[in-house]
KOLTIDO-134037 format. One record per residue (C-alpha): residue number from 1; residue in three letters; y, z, x. Coordinates in steps of 0.02 Angstrom, whole numbers, plus 32768, in hexadecimal, padded with zeros to 4 digits. Example, Ala and Ser with C-alpha at 12.3 -4.5 7.8 and 13.67 -1.06 7.14 Angstrom:
2
 resi resn    y    z    x
    1  ALA 7F1F 8186 8267
    2  SER 7FCB 8165 82AC
//
This chain:
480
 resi resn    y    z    x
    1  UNK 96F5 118D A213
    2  UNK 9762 1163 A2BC
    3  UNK 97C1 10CA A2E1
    4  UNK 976E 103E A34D
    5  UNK 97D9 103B A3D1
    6  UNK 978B 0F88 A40C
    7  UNK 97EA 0F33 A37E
    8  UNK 9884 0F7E A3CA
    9  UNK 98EC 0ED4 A411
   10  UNK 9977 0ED6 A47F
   11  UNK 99D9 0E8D A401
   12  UNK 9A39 0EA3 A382
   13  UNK 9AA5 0F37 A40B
   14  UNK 9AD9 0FB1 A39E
   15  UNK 9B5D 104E A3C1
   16  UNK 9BAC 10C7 A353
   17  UNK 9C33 1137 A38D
   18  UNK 9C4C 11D3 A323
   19  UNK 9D0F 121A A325
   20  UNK 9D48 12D3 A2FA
   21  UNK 9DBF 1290 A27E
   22  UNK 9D3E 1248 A214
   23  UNK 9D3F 1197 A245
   24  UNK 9CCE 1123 A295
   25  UNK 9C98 108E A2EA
   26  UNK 9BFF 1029 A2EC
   27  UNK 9BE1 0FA1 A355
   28  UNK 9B5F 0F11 A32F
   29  UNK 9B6E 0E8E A3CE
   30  UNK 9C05 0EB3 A3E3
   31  UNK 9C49 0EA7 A32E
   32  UNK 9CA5 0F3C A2FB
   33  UNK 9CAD 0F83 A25D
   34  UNK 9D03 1040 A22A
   35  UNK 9CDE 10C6 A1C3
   36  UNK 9D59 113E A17E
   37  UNK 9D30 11DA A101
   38  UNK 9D72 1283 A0C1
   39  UNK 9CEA 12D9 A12B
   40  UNK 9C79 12CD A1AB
   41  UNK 9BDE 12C9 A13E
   42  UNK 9C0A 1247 A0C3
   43  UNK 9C44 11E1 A176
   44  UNK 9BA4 11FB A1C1
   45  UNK 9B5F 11CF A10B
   46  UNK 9BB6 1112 A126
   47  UNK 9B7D 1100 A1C9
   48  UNK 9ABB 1125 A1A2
   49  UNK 9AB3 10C1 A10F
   50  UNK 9B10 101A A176
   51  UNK 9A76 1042 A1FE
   52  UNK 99DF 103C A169
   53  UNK 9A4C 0F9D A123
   54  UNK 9A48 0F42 A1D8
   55  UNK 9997 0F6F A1F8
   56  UNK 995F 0F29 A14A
   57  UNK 99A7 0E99 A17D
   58  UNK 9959 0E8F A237
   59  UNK 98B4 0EBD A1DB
   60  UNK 9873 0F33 A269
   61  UNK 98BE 0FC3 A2B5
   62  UNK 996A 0FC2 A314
   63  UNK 99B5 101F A3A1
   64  UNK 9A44 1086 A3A4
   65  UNK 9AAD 10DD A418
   66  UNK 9B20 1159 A3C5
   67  UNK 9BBD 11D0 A407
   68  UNK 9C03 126E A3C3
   69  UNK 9C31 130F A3F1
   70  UNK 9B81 132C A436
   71  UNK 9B87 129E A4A5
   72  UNK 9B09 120E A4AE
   73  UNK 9A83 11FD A44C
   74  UNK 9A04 115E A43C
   75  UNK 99A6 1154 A38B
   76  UNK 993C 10E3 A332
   77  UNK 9951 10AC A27F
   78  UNK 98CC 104D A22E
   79  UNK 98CF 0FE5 A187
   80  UNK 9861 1063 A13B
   81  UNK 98DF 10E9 A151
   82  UNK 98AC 113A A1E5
   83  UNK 9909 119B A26E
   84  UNK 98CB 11B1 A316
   85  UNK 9926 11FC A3B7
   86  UNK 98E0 1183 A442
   87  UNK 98F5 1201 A4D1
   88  UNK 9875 1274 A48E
   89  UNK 97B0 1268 A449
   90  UNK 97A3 1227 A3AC
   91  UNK 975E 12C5 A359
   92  UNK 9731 12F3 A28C
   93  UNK 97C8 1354 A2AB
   94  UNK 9850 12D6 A2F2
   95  UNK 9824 1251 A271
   96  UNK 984A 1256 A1BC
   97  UNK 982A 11D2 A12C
   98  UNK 98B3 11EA A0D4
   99  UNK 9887 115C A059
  100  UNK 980D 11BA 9FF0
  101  UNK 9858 1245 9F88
  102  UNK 9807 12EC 9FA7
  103  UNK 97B2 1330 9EFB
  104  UNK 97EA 13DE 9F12
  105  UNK 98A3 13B0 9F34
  106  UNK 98CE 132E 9E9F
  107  UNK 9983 1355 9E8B
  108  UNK 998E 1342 9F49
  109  UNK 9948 1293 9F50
  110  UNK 99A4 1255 9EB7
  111  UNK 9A40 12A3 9F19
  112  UNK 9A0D 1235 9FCB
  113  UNK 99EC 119D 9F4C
  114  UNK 9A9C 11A6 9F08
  115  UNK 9AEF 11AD 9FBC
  116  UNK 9A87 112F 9FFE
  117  UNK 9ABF 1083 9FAF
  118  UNK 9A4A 0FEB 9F97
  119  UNK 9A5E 0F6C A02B
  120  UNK 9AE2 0EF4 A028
  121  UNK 9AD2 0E3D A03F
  122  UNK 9AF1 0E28 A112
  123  UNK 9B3B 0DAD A161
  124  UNK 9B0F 0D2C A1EF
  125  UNK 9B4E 0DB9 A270
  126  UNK 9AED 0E4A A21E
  127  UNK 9B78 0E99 A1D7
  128  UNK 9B97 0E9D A12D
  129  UNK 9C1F 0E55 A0EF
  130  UNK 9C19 0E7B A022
  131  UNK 9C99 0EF1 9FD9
  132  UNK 9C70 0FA6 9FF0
  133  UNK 9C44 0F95 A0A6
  134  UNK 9C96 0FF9 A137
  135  UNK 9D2A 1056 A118
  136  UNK 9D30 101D A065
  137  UNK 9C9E 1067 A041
  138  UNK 9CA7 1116 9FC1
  139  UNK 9C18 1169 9F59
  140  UNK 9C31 11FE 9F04
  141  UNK 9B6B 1254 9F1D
  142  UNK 9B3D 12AB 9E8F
  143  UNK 9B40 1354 9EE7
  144  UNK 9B54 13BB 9E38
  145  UNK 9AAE 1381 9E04
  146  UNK 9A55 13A5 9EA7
  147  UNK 9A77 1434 9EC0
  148  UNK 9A3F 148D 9E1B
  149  UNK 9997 14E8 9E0C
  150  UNK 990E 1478 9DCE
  151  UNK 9910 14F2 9D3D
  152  UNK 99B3 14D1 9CFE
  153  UNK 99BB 1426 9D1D
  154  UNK 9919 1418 9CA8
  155  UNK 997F 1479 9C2F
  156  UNK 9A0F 13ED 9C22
  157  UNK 99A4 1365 9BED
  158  UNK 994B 13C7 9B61
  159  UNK 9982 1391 9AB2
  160  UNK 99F1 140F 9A4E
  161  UNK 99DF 1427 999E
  162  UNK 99ED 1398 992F
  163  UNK 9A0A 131B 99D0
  164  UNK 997C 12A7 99F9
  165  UNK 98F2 12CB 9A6D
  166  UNK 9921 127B 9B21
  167  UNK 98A5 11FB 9B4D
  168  UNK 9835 1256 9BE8
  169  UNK 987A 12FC 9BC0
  170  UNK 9806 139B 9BA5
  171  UNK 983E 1425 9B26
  172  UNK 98A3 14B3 9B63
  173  UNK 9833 1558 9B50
  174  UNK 98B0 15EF 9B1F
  175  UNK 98B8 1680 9B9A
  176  UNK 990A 1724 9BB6
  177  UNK 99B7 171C 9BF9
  178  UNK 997F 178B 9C82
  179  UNK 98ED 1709 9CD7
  180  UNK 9996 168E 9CEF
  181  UNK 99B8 1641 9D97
  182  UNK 9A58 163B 9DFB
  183  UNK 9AB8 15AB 9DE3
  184  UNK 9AE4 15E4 9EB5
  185  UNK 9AA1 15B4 9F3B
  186  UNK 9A64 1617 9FCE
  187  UNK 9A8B 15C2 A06F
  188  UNK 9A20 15D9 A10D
  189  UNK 9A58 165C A188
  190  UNK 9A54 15CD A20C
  191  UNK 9A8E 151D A1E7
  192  UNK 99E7 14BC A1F3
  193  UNK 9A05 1454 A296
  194  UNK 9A76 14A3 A309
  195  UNK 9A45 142D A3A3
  196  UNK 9A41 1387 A3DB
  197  UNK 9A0A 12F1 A374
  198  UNK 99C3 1362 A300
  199  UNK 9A61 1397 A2D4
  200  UNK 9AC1 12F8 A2BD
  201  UNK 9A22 12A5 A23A
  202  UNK 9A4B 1351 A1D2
  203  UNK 9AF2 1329 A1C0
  204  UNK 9AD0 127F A163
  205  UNK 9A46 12D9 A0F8
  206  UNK 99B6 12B8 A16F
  207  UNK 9969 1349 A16A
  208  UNK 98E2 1358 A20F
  209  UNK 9897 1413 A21E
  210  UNK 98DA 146C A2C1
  211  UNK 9871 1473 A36B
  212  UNK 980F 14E6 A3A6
  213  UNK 989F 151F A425
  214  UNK 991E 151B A3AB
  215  UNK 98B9 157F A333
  216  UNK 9886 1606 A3DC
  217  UNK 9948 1612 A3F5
  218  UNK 997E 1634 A336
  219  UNK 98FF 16B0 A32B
  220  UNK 9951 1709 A3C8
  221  UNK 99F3 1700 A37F
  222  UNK 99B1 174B A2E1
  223  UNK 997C 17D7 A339
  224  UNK 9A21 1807 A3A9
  225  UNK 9A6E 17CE A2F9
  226  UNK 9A31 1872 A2AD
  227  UNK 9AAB 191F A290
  228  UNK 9A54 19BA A289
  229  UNK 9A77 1A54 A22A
  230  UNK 9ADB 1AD7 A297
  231  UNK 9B03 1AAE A352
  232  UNK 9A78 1A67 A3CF
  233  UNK 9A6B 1A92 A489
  234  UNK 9A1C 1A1A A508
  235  UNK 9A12 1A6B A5BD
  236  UNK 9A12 19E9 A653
  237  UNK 99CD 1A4E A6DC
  238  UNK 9982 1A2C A795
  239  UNK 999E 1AB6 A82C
  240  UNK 99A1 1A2A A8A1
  241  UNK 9A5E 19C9 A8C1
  242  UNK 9A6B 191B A8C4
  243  UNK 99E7 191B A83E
  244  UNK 9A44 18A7 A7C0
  245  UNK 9A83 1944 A74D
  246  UNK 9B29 190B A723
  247  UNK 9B05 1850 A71A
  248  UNK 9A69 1881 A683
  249  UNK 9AFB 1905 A632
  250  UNK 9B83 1886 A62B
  251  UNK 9B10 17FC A5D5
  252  UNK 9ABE 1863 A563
  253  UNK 9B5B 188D A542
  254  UNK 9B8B 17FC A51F
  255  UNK 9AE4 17A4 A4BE
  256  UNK 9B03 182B A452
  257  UNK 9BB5 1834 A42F
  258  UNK 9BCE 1771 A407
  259  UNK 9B38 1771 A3A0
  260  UNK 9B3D 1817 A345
  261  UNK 9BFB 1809 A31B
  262  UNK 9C54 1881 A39B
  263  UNK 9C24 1958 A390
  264  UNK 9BE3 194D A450
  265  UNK 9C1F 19B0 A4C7
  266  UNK 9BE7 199B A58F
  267  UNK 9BF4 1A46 A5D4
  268  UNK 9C04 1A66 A696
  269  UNK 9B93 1B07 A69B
  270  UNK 9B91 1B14 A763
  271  UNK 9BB5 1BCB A79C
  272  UNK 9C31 1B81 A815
  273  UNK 9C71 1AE4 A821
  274  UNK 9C20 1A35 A7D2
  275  UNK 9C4A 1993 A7C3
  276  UNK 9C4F 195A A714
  277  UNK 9CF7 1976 A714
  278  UNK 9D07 18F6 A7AA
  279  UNK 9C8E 186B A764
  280  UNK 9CF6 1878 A6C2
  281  UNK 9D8D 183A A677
  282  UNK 9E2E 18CC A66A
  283  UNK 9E9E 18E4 A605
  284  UNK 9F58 1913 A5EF
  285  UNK 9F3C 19CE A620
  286  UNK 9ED3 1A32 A69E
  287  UNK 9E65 1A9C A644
  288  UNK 9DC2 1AE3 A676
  289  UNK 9D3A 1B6D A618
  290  UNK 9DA2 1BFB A679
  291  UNK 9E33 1BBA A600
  292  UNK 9DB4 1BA9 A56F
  293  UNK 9D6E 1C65 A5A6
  294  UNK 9E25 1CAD A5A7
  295  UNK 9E55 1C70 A4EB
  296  UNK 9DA2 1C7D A4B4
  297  UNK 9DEF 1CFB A437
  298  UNK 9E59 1C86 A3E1
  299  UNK 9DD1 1BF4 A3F6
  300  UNK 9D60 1C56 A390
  301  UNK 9DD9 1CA6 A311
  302  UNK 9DB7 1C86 A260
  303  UNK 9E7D 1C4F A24B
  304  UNK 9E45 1BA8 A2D8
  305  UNK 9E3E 1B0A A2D5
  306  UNK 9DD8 1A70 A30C
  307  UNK 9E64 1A32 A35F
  308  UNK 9E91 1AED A3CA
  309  UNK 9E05 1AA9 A43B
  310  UNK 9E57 1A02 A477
  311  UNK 9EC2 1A6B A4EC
  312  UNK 9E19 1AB2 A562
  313  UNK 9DA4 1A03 A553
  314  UNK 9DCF 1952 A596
  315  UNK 9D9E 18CA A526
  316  UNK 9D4C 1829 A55A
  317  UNK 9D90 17AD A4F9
  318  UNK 9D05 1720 A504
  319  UNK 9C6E 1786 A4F3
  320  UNK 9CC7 1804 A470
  321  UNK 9C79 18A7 A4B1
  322  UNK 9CF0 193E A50D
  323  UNK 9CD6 197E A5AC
  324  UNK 9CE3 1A5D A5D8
  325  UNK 9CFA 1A4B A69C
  326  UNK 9CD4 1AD9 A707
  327  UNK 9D5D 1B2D A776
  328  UNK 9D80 1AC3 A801
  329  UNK 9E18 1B15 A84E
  330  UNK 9E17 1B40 A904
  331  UNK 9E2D 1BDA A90B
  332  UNK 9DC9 1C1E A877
  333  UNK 9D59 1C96 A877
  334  UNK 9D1A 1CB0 A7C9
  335  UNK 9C61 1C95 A7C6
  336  UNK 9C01 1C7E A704
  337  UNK 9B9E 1D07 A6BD
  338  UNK 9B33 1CF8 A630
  339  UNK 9BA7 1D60 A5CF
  340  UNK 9C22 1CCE A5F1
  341  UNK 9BA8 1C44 A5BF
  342  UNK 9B7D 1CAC A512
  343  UNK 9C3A 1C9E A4F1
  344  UNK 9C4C 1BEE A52F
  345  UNK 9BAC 1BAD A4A6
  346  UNK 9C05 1C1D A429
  347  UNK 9CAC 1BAF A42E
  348  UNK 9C3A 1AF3 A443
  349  UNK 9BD0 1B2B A3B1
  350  UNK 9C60 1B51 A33D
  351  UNK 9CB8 1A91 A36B
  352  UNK 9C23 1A2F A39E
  353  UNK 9B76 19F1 A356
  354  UNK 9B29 19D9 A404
  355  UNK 9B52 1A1F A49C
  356  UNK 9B0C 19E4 A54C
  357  UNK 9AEC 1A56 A5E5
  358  UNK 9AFB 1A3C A685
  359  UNK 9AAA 1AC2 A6D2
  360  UNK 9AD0 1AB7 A79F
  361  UNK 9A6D 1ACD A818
  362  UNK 9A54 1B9D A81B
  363  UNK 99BF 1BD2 A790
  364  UNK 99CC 1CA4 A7D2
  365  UNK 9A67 1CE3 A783
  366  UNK 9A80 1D0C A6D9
  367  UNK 9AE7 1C73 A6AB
  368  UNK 9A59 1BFA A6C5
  369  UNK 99E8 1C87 A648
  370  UNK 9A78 1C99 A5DE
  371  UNK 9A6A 1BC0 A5C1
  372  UNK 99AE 1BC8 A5C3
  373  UNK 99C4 1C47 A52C
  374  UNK 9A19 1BCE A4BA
  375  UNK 99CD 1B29 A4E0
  376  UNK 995F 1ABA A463
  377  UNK 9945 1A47 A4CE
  378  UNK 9919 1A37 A59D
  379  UNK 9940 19A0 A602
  380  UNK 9912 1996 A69D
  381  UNK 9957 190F A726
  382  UNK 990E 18CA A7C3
  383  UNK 992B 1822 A83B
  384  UNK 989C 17D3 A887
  385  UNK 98C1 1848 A914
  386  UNK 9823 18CE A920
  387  UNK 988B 195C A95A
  388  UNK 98E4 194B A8B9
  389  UNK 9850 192B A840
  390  UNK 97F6 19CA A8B0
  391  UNK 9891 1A2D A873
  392  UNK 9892 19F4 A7B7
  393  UNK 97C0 1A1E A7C6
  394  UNK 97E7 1ADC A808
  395  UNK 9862 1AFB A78A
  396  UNK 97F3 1ACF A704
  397  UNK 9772 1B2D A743
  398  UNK 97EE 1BC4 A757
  399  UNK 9814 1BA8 A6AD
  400  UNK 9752 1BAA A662
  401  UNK 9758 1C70 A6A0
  402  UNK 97ED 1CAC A683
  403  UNK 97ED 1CE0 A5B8
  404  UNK 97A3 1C69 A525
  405  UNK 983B 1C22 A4F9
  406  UNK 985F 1BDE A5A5
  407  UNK 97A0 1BB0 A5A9
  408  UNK 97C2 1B44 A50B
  409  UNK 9847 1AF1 A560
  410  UNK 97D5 1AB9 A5F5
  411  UNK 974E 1A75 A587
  412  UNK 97B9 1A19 A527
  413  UNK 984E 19D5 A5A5
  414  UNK 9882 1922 A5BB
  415  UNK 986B 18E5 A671
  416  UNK 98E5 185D A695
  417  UNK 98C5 1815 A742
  418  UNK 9951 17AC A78B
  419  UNK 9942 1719 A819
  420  UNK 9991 1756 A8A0
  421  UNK 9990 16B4 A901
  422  UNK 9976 1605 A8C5
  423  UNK 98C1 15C3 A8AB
  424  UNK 9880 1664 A89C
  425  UNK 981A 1646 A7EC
  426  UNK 9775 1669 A83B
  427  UNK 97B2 170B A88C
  428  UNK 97FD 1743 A7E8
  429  UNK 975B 171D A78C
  430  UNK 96F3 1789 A801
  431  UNK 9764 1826 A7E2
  432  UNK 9767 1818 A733
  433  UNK 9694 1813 A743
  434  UNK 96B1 18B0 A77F
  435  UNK 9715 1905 A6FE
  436  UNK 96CA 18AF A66B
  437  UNK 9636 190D A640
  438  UNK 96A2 19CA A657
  439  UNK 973A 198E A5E2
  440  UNK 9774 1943 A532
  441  UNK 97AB 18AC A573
  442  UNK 97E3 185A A627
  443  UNK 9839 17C0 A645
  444  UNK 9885 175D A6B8
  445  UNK 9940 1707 A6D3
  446  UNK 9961 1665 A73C
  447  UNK 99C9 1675 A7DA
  448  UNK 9A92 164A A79C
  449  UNK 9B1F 1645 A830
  450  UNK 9B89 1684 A7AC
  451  UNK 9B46 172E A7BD
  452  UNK 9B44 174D A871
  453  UNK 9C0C 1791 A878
  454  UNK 9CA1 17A4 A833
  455  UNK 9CC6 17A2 A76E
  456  UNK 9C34 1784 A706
  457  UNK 9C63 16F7 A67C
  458  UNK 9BBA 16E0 A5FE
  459  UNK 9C08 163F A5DA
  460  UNK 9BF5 1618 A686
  461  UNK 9B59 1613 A69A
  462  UNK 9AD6 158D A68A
  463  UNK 9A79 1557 A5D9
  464  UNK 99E2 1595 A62B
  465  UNK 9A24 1649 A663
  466  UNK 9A6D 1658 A5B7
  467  UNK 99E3 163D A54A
  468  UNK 997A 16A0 A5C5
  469  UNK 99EE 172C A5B0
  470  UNK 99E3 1718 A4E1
  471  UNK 9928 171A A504
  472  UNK 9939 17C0 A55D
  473  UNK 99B4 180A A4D8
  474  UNK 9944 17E6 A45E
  475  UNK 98C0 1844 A4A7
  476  UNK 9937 18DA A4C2
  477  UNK 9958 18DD A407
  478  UNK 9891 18F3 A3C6
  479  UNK 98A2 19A2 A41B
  480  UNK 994F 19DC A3AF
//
């Protein structure tokens, strides 16, 4: 059941402001009244039950505007104990009765009951004005009870011997020790609203079941989420330059990293010189892989440490992955061999979980076999320009007869095509037609200034680039 929003009047004007501290204040026509608690829950507790009290008395629904952390939010509370966001559809799931007590969840509703007052008596001005209003208000909700198994909490009102039988009560049927349930609880890997109105209703107890977006974006983080069993490879790879290589190694990167709890390294596998150690942050030293190649003895000694590495690798503090950058001096002239590479994936496999290729722009020498060799997973990166998605096709195509590992790798490789230019959806869409049926999975990333020059900063970029990034992360991680 939704709330009839054509019983919404413009009066009573109703605002609640939500402070970090664990205060509040609500506003009824200008009448203030303030809420104080020992945490943010019980606060938000006050505050909901005031709104059911106010509406009671209205007898139709009311609006409020509320303000918090999140910013502004306009809901509608109804007598009836419903809660509606008005911005959005009324939906079955952005409206919850929260009246009725659910039959499979007793101890949960008796809980809600007990934090949820009757109504007090309200005054001309709609505010109440009986003791145990506003800040004087304090309940103590019987959380003990709540949250025990229903099979324990049946055991407590069962009679013991020689005591009277409890009115209501069934008998307690004796079982093995073993069948016993955990007095613990098991909390969800993900809190259950992590955005937007959703999330400030599950704060007081209101507990409305996650959109479809939200639930699309946990499942994403789930899967970058994951650590695997030894040290995984993921190869970013195009012959063409300017083909958005080190933009799609440095997020990954980074998707990874924050989610997955650091073990990523970003490794600058050009034969020459790249620049991921340009488009990343450096730190206090100058190392490159030639340093990492010179001490790979000690790197790789039983006697090391996870720390010996920290002197060859930058870290990037915000996304919490470590860069290897390639040999950018000007007068070097070391080029990488595949026997290099085979040493350099020796040392990231003994101190990271994943490690992330970029492979340059050269697929004859041996380096760019040697990376093929150990990869589990193939990403290749394009723009909406068609000499670069022409490139990405040829490689892949390269790849399908060169040996059946590398063939493995083309049928299953993530295409990631990135707007070169603004307003280029339809152009992106048409490319990715093109790779879709030959490949595991292609999609597409929105145009973002941010990654046009200079230092690449995920936080940067737009909501929209992000969680199209995610997206993309998460369909790198079905292939490891």
């Amino acid at each position: 059941m939704t709330i009839d929003q054509s019983l919404i009047q413009n009066k009573p004007v109703i605002s609640a402001i939500i402070n970090a501290d664990h205060t509040g204040v609500l506003s009824v026509n200008g009448i203030e009244e303030r809420f104080a608690a020992d945490d943010a829950i019980r606060m938000r507790t006050l505050l909901m039950t005031r709104l059911f009290e106010i509406a009671i008395a209205h007898g139709r629904p009311v609006r409020v505007s509320t303000m918090d952390e999140n910013g502004l939010t306009g809901l509608l509370v109804s007598p009836d104990r419903q809660v509606e966001q008005e911005d959005e559809p009324a939906t079955p799931d952005s409206v919850q009765d929260i009246g009725a007590p659910s039959p499979q969840t007793p101890a949960t509703a008796a809980a809600m009951a007990s934090e949820v007052p009757p109504p007090e008596p309200i005054s001309a001005q709609g505010i109440s004005t009986a003791p145990g209003t506003g800040a004087s208000i304090s309940a103590t909700p019987d959380h003990e009870s709540a949250s025990l198994p229903p099979s324990h909490l049946s055991a407590t009102s069962a009679r013991g011997p020689g005591d009277p039988l409890i009115a209501g009560a069934a008998p307690t049927t004796r079982r093995a020790l073993r069948e016993a349930e955990s007095f613990l609880s098991t909390p969800p890997p993900h809190p259950l609203h992590a955005q937007g109105v959703r999330r400030w209703l599950s704060a007081v107890g209101i507990n409305i079941e996650p959109s479809d977006a939200e639930q699309e974006e946990r499942a994403d983080i789930e899967a970058v989420s994951r650590h695997w069993p030894g040290t995984r490879t993921i190869m970013v790879a195009n012959r063409k330059g300017g083909a958005n290589k080190t933009p799609t190694v440095k997020n990954l990167a980074a998707v990874f990293a924050r989610h997955g709890g650091g073990g990523v390294l970003a490794y600058d596998g050009n034969p020459e010189v790249g620049t991921l150690g340009w488009r990343t942050e450096q730190g206090d030293h100058q190392g490159t892989v030639l340093d990492a190649l010179q001490n790979s003895t000690e790197l790789l000694a039983a006697s090391a440490v996870s720390g010996d590495i920290a002197r060859y690798v930058h870290h990037q503090p915000a996304d919490k992955f470590d860069v290897l950058r390639s040999d950018d001096s000007l007068v070097g002239t070391h080029i990488m061999t595949g026997d290099d590479v085979e040493i350099i994936h020796q040392v990231a496999a003994k101190y990271y979980r994943l490690l992330v290729m970029d492979s340059g722009n050269v697929d004859r020498g041996s380096d760019w076999t040697s990376m093929i060799a150990h990869t589990n997973q193939l990403v290749v990166p394009t723009t909406t320009m068609e000499d670069r998605a022409e490139a990405a096709l040829l490689m892949l195509q390269a790849l399908q007869e060169r040996d059946e590992h590398a063939a493995r790798l083309a049928r299953d490789a993530v295409v990631i095509i990135s707007q070169w230019q603004p307003r280029e959806h339809a152009m992106a869409q048409r490319i990715a037609e093109g790779f879709r049926p030959y490949v595991r999975a292609v999609l597409t990333v929105p145009f973002d200034p941010a990654l046009k020059s200079g230092r690449i900063i995920h936080d940067a970029l737009s909501p929209a680039s992000r969680r199209a990034w995610l997206r993309a992360a998460a369909a790198v991680s079905q292939g490891l």
